[in-house]
N, CA, C and O atoms as a Tripos MOL2 file, in Angstrom:
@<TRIPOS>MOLECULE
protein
  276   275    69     0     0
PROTEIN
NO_CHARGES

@<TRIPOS>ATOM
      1 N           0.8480   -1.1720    0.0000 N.3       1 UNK1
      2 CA          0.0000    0.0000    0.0000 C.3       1 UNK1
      3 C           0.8970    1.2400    0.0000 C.2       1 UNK1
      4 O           1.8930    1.1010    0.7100 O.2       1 UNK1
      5 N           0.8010    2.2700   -0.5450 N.am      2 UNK2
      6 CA          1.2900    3.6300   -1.0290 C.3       2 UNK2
      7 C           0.2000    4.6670   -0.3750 C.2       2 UNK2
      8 O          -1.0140    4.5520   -0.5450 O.2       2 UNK2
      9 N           0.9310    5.8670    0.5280 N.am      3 UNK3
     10 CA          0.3040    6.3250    1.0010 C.3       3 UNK3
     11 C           0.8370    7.9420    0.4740 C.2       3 UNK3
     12 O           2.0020    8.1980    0.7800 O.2       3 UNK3
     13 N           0.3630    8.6150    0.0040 N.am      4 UNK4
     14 CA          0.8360    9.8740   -0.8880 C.3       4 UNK4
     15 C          -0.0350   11.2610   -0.1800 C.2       4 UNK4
     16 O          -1.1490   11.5380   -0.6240 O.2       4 UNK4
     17 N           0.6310   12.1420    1.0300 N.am      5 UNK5
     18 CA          0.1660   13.4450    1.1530 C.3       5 UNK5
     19 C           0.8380   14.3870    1.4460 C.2       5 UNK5
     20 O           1.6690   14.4660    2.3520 O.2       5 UNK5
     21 N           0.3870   15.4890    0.3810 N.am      6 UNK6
     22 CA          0.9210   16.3960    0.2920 C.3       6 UNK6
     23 C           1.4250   17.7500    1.1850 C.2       6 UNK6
     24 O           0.4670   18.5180    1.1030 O.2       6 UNK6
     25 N           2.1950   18.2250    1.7800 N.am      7 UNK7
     26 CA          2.1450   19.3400    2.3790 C.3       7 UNK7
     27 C           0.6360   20.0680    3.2000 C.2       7 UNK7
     28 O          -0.3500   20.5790    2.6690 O.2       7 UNK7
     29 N           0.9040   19.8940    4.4230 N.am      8 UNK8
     30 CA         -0.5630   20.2550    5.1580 C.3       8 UNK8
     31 C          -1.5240   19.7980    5.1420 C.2       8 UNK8
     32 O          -2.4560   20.3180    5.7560 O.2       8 UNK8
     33 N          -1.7290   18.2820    4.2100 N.am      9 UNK9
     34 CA         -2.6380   17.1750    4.1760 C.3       9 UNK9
     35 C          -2.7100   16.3650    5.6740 C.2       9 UNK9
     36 O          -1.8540   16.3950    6.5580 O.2       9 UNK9
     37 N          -3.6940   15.8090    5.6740 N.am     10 UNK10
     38 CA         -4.2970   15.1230    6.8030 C.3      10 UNK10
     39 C          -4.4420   15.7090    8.2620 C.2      10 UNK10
     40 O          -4.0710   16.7900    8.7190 O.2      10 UNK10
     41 N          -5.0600   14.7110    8.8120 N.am     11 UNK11
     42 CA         -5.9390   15.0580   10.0770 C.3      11 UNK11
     43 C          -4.8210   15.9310   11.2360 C.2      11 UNK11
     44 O          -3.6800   15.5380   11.4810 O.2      11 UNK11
     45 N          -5.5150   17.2740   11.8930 N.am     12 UNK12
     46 CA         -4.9160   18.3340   12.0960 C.3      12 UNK12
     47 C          -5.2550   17.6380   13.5670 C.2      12 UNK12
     48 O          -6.2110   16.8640   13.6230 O.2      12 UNK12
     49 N          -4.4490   17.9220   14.7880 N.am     13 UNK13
     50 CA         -4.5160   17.4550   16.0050 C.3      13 UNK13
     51 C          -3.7020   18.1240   17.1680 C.2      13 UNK13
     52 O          -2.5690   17.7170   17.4240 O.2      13 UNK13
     53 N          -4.4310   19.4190   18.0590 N.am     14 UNK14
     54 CA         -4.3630   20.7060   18.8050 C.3      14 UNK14
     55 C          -3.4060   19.4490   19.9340 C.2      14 UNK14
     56 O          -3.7460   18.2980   20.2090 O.2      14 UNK14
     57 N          -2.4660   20.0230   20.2770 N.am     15 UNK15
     58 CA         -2.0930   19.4050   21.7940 C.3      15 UNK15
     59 C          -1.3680   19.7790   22.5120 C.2      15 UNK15
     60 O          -0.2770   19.2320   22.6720 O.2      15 UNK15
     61 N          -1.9660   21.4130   23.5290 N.am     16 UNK16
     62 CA         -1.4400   22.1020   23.8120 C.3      16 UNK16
     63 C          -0.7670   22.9930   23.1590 C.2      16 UNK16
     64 O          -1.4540   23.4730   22.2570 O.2      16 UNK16
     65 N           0.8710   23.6720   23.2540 N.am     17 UNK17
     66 CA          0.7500   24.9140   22.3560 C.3      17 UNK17
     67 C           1.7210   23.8540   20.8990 C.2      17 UNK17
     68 O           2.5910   24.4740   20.2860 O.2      17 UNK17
     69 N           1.5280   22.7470   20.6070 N.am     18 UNK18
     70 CA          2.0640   22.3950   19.3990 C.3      18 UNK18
     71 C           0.9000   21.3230   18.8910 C.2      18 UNK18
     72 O          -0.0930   20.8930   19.4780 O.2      18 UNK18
     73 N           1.4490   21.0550   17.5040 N.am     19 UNK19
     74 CA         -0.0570   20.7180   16.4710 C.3      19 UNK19
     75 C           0.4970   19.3950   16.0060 C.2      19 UNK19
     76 O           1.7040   19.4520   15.7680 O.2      19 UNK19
     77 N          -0.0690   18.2090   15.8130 N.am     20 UNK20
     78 CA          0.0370   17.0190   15.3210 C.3      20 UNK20
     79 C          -0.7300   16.9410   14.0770 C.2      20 UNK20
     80 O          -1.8610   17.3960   13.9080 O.2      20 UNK20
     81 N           0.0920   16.2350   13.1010 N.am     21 UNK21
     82 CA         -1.0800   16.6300   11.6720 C.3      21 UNK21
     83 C          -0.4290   14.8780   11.6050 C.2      21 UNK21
     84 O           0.7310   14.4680   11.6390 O.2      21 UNK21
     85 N          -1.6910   14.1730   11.5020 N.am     22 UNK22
     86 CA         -1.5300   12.5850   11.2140 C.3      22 UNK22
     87 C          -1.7520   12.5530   10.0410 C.2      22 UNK22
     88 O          -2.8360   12.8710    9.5510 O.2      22 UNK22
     89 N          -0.5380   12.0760    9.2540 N.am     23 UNK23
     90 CA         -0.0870   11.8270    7.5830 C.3      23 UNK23
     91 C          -0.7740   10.3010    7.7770 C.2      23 UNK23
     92 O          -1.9760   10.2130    8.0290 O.2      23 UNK23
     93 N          -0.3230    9.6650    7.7060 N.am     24 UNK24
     94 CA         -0.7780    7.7810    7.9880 C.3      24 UNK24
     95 C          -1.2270    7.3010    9.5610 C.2      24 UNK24
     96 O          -0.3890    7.0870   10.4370 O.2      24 UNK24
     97 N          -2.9400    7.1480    9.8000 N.am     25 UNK25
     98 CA         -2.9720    6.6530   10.7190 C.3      25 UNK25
     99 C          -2.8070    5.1450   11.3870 C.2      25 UNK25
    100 O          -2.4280    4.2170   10.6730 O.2      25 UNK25
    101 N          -3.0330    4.9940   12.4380 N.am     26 UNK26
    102 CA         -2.3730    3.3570   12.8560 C.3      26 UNK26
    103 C          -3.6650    2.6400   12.1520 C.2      26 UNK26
    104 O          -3.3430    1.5100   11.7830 O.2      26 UNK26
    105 N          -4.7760    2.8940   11.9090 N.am     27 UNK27
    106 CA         -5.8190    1.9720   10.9230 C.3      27 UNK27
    107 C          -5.1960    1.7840    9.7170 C.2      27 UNK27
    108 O          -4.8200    0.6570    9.3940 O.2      27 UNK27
    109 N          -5.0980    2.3670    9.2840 N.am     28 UNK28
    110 CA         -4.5350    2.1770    7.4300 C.3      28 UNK28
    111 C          -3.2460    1.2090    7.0360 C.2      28 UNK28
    112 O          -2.8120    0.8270    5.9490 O.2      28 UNK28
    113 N          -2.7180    0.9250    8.7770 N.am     29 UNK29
    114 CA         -1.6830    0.4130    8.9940 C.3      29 UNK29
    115 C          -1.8830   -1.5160    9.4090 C.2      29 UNK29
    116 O          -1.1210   -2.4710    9.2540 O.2      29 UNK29
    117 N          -3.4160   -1.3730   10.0260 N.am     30 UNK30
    118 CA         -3.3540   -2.5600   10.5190 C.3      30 UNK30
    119 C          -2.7740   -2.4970   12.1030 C.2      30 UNK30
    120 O          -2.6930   -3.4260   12.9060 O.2      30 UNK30
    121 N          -2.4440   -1.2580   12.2540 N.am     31 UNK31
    122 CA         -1.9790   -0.9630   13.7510 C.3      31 UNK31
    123 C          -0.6460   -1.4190   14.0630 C.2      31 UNK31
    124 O          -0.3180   -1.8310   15.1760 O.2      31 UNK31
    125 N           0.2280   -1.3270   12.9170 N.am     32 UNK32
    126 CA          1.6990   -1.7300   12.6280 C.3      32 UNK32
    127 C           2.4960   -0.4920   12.7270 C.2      32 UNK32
    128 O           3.6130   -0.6190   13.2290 O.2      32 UNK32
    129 N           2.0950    0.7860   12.3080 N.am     33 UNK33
    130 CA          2.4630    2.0130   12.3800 C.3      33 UNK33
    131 C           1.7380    3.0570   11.7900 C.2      33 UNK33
    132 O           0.9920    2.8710   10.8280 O.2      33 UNK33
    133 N           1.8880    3.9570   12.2270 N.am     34 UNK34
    134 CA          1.5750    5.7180   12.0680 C.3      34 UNK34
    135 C           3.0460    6.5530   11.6760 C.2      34 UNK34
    136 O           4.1780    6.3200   12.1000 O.2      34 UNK34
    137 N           2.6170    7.5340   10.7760 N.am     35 UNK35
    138 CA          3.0440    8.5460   10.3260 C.3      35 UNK35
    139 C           2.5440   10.1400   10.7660 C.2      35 UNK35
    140 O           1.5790   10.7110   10.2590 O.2      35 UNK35
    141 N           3.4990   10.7520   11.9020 N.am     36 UNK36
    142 CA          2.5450   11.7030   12.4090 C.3      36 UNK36
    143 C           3.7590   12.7970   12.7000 C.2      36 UNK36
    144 O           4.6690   12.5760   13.5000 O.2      36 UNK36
    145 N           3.5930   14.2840   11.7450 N.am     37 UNK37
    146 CA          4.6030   15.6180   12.1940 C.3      37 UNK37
    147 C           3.8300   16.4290   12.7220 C.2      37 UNK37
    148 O           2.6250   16.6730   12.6550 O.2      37 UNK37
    149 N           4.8260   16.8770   13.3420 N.am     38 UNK38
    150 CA          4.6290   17.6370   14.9130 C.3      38 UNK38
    151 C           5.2390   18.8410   14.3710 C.2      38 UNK38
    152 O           6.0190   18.6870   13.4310 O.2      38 UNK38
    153 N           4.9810   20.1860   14.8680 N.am     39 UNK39
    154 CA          5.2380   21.1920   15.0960 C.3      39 UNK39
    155 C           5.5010   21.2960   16.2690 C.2      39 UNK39
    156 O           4.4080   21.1650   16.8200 O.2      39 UNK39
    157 N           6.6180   21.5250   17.4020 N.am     40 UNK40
    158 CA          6.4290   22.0760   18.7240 C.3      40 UNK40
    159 C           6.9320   23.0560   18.9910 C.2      40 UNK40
    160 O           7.9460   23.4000   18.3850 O.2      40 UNK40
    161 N           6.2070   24.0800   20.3140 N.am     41 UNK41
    162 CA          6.4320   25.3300   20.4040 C.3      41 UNK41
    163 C           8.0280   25.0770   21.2060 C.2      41 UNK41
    164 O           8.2360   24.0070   21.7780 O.2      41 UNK41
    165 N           8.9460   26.0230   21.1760 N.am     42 UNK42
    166 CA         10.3220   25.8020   21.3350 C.3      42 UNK42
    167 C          10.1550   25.4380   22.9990 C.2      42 UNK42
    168 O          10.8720   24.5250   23.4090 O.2      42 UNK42
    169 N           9.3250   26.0480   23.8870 N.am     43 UNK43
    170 CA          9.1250   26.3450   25.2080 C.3      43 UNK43
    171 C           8.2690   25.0640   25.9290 C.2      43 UNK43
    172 O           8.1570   24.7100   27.1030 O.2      43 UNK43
    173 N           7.7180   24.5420   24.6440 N.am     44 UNK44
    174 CA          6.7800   23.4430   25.8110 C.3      44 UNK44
    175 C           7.8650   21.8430   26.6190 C.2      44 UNK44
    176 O           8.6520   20.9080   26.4760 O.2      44 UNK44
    177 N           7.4070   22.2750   27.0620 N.am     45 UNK45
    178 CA          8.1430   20.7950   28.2360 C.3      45 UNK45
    179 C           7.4680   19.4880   27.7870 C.2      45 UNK45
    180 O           7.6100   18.5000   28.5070 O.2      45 UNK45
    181 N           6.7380   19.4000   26.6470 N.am     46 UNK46
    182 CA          6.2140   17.9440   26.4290 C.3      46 UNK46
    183 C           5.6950   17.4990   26.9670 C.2      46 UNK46
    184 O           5.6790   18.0330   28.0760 O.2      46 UNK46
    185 N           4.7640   16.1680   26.8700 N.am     47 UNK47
    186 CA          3.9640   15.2770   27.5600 C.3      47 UNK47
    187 C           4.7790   14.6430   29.1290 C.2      47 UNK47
    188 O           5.8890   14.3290   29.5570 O.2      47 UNK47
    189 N           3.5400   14.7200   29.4940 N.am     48 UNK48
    190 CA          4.1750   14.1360   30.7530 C.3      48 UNK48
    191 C           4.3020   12.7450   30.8580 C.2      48 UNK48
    192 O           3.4840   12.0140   30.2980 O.2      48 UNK48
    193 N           5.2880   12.2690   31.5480 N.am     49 UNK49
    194 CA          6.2450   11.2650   31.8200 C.3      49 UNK49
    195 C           5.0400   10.0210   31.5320 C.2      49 UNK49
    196 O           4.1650    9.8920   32.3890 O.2      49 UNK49
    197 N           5.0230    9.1950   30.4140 N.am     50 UNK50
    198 CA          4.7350    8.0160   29.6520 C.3      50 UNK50
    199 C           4.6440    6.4730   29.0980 C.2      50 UNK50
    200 O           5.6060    6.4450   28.3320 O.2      50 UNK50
    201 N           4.3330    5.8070   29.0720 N.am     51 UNK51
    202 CA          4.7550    4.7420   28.6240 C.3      51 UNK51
    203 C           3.2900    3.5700   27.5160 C.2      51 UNK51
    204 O           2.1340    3.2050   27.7320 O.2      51 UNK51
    205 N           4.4420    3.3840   26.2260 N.am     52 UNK52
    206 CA          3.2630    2.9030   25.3160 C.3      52 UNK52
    207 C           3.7690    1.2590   25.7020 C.2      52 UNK52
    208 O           4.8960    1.0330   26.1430 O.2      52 UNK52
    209 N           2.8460    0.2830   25.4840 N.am     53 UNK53
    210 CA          2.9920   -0.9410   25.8340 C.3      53 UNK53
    211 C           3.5490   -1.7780   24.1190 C.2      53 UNK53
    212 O           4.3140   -2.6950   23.8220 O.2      53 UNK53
    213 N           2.9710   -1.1640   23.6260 N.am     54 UNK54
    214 CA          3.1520   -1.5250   22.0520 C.3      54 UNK54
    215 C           3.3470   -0.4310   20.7480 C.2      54 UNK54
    216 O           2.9500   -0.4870   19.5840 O.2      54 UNK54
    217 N           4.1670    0.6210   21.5150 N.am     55 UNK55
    218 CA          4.1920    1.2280   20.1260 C.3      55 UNK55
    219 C           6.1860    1.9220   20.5090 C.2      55 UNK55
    220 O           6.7330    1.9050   21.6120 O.2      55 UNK55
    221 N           6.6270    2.2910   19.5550 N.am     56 UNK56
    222 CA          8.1080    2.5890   19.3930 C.3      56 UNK56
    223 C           7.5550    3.9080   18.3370 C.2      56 UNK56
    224 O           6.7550    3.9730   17.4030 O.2      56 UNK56
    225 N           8.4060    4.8390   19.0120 N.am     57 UNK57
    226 CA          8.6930    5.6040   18.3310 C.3      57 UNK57
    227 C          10.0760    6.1950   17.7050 C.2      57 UNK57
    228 O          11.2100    6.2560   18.1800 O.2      57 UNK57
    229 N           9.4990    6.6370   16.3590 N.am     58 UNK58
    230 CA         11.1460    7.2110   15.9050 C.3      58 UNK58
    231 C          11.1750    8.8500   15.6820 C.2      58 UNK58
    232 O          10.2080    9.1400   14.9780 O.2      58 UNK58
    233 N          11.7720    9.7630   15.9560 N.am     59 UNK59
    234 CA         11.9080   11.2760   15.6940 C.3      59 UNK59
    235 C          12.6370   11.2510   14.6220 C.2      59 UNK59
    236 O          13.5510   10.4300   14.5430 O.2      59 UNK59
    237 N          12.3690   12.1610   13.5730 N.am     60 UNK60
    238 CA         13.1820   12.3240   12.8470 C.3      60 UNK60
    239 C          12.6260   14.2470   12.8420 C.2      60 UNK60
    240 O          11.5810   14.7630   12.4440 O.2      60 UNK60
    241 N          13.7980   14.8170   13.4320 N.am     61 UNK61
    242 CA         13.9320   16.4460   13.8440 C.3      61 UNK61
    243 C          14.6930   16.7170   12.6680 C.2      61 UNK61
    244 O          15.6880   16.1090   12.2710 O.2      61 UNK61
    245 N          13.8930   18.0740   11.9570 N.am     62 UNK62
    246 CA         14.0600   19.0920   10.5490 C.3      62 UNK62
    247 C          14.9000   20.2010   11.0030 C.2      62 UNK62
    248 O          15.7020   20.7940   10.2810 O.2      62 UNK62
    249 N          14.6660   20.4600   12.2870 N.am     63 UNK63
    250 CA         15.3620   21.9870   13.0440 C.3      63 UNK63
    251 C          15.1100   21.8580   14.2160 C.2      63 UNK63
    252 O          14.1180   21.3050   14.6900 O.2      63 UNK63
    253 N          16.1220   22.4350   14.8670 N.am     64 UNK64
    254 CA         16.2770   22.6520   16.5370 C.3      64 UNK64
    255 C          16.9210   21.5170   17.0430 C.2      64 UNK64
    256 O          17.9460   20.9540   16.6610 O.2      64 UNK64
    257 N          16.0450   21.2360   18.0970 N.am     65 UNK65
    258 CA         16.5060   19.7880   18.9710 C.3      65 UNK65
    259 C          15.4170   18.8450   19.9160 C.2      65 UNK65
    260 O          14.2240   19.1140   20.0530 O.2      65 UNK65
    261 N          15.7860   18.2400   20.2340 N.am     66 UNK66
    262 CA         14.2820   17.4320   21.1000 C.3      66 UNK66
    263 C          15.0040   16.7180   21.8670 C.2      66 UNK66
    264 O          15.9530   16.2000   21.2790 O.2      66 UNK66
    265 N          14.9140   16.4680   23.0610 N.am     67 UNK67
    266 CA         15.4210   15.8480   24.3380 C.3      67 UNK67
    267 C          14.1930   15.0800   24.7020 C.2      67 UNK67
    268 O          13.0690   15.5650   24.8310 O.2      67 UNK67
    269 N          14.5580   13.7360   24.8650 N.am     68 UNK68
    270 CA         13.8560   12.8850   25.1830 C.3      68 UNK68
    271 C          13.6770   11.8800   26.1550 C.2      68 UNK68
    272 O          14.0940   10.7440   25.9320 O.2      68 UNK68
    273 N          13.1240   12.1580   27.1730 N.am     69 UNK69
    274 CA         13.5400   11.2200   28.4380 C.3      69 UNK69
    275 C          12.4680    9.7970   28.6340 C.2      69 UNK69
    276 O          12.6630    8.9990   29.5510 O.2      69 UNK69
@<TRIPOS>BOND
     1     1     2 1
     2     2     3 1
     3     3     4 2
     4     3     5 am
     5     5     6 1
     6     6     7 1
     7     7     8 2
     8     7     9 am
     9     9    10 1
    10    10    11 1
    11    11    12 2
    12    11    13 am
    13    13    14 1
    14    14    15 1
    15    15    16 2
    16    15    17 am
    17    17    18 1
    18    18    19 1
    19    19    20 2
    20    19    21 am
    21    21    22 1
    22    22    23 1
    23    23    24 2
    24    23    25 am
    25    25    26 1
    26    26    27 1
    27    27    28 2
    28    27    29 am
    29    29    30 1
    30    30    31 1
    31    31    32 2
    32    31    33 am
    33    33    34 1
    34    34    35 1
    35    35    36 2
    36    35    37 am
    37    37    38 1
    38    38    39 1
    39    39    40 2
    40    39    41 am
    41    41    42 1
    42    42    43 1
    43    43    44 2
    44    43    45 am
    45    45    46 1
    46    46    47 1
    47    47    48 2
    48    47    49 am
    49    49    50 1
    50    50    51 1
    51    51    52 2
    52    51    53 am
    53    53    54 1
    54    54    55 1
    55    55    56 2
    56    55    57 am
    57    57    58 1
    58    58    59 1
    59    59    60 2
    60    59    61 am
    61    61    62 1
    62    62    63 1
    63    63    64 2
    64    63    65 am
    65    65    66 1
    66    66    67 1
    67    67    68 2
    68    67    69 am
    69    69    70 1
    70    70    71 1
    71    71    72 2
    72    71    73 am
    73    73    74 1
    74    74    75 1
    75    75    76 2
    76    75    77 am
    77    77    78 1
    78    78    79 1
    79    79    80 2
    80    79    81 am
    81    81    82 1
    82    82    83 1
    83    83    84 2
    84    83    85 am
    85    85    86 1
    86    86    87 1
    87    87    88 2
    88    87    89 am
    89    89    90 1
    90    90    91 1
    91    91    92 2
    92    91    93 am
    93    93    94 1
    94    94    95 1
    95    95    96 2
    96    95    97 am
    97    97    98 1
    98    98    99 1
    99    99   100 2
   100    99   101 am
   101   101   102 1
   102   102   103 1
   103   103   104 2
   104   103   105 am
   105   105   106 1
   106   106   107 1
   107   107   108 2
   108   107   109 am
   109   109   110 1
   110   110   111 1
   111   111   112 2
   112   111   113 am
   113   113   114 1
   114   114   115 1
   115   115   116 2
   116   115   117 am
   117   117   118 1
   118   118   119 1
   119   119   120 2
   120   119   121 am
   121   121   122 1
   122   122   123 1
   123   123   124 2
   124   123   125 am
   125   125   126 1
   126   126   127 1
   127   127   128 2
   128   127   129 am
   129   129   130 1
   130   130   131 1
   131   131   132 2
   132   131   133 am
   133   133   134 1
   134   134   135 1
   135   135   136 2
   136   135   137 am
   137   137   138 1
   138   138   139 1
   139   139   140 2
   140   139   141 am
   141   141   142 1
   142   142   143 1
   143   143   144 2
   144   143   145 am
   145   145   146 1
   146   146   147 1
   147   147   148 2
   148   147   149 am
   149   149   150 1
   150   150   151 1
   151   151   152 2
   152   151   153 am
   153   153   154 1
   154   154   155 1
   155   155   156 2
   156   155   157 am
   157   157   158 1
   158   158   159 1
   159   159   160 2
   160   159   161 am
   161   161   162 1
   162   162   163 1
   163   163   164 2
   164   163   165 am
   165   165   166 1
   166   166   167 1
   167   167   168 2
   168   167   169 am
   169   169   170 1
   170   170   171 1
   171   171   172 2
   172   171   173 am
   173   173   174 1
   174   174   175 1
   175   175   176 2
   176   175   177 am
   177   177   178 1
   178   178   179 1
   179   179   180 2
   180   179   181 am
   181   181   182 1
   182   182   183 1
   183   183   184 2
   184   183   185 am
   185   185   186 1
   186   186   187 1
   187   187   188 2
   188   187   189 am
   189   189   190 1
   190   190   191 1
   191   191   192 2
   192   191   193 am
   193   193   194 1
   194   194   195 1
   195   195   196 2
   196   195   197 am
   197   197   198 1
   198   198   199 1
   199   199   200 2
   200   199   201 am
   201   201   202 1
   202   202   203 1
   203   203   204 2
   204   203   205 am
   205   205   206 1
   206   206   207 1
   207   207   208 2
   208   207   209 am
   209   209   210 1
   210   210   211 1
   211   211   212 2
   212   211   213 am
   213   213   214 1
   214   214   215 1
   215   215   216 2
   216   215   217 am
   217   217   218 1
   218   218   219 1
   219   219   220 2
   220   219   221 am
   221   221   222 1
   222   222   223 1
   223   223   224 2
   224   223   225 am
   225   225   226 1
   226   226   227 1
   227   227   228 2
   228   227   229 am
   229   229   230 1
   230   230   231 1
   231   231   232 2
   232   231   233 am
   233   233   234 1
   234   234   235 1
   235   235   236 2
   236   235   237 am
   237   237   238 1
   238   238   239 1
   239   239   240 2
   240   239   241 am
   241   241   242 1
   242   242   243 1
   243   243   244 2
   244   243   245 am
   245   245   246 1
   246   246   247 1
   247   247   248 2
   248   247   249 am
   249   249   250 1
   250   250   251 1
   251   251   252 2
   252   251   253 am
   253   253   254 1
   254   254   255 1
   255   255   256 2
   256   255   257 am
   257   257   258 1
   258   258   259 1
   259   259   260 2
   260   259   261 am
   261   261   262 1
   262   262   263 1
   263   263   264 2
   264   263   265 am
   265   265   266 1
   266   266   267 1
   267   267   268 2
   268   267   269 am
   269   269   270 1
   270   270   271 1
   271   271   272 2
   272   271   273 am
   273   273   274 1
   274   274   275 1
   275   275   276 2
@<TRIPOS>SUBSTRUCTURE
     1 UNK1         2 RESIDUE 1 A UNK
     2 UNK2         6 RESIDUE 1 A UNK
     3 UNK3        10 RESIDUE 1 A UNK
     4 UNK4        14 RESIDUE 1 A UNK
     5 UNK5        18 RESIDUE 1 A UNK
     6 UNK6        22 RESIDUE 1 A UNK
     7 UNK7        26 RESIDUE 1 A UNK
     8 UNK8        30 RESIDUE 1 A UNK
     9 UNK9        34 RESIDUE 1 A UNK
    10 UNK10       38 RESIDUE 1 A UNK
    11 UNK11       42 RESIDUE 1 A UNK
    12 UNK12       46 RESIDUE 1 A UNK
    13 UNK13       50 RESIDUE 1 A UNK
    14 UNK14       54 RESIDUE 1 A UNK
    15 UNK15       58 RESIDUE 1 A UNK
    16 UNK16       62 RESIDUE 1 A UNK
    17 UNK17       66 RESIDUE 1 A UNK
    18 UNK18       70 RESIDUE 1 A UNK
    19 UNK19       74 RESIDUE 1 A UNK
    20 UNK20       78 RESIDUE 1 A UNK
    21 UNK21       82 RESIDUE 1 A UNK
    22 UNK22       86 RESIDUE 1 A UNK
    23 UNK23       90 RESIDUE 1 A UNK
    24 UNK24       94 RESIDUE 1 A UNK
    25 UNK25       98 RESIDUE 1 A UNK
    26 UNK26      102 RESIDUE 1 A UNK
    27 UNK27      106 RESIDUE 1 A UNK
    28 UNK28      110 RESIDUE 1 A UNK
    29 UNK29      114 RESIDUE 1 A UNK
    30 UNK30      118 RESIDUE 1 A UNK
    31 UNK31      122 RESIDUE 1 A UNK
    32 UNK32      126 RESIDUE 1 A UNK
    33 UNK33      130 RESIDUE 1 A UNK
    34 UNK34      134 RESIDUE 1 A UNK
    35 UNK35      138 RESIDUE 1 A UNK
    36 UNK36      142 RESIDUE 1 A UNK
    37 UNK37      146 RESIDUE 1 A UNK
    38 UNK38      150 RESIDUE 1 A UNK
    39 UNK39      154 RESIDUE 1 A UNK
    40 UNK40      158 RESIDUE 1 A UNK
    41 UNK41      162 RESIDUE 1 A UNK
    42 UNK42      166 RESIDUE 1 A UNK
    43 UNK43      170 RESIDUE 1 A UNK
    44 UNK44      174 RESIDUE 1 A UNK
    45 UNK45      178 RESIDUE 1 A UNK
    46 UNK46      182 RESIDUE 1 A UNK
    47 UNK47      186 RESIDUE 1 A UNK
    48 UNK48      190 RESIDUE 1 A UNK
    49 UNK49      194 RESIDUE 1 A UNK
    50 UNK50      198 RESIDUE 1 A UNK
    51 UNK51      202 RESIDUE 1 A UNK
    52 UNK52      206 RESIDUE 1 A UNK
    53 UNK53      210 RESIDUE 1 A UNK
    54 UNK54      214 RESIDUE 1 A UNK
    55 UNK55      218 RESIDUE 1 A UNK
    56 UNK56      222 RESIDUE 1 A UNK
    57 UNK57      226 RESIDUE 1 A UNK
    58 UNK58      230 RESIDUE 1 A UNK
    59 UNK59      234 RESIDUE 1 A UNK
    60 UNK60      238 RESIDUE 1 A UNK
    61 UNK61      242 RESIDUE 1 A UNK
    62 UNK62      246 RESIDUE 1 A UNK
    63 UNK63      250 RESIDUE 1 A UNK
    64 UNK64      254 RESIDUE 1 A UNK
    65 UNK65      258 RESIDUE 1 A UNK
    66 UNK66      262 RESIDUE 1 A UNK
    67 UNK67      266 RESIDUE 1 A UNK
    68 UNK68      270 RESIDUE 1 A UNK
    69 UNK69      274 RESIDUE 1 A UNK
């Protein structure tokens, strides 16, 4: 399966002061993976302290930096 979107395509997602826009969701996937860019505001401290039972994530950062604990 080929999943093709363009610049500012797909589902837009508020979370706090930065925006999640889901390119490929985990349905389309079979719940194997998601495709999801983030905008974050330089200042936010991120989600609070976490844990997924079944999912891995990978960052791949365009500018700045992201610290990840």
């Amino acid at each position: 399966m080929a999943v093709l979107m363009r610049n500012g395509e797909g589902e837009t997602i508020p979370a706090g002061p930065s925006t999640s826009l889901v390119k490929v969701p985990a349905a389309a996937t079979e719940g194997r993976a998601s495709v999801i860019e983030m905008s974050l505001d330089a200042d936010w401290e991120g989600p609070p302290p976490h844990l997924h039972d079944q999912i891995d994530h990978i960052w791949y950062v365009v500018d700045g930096s992201v610290e990840v604990r």
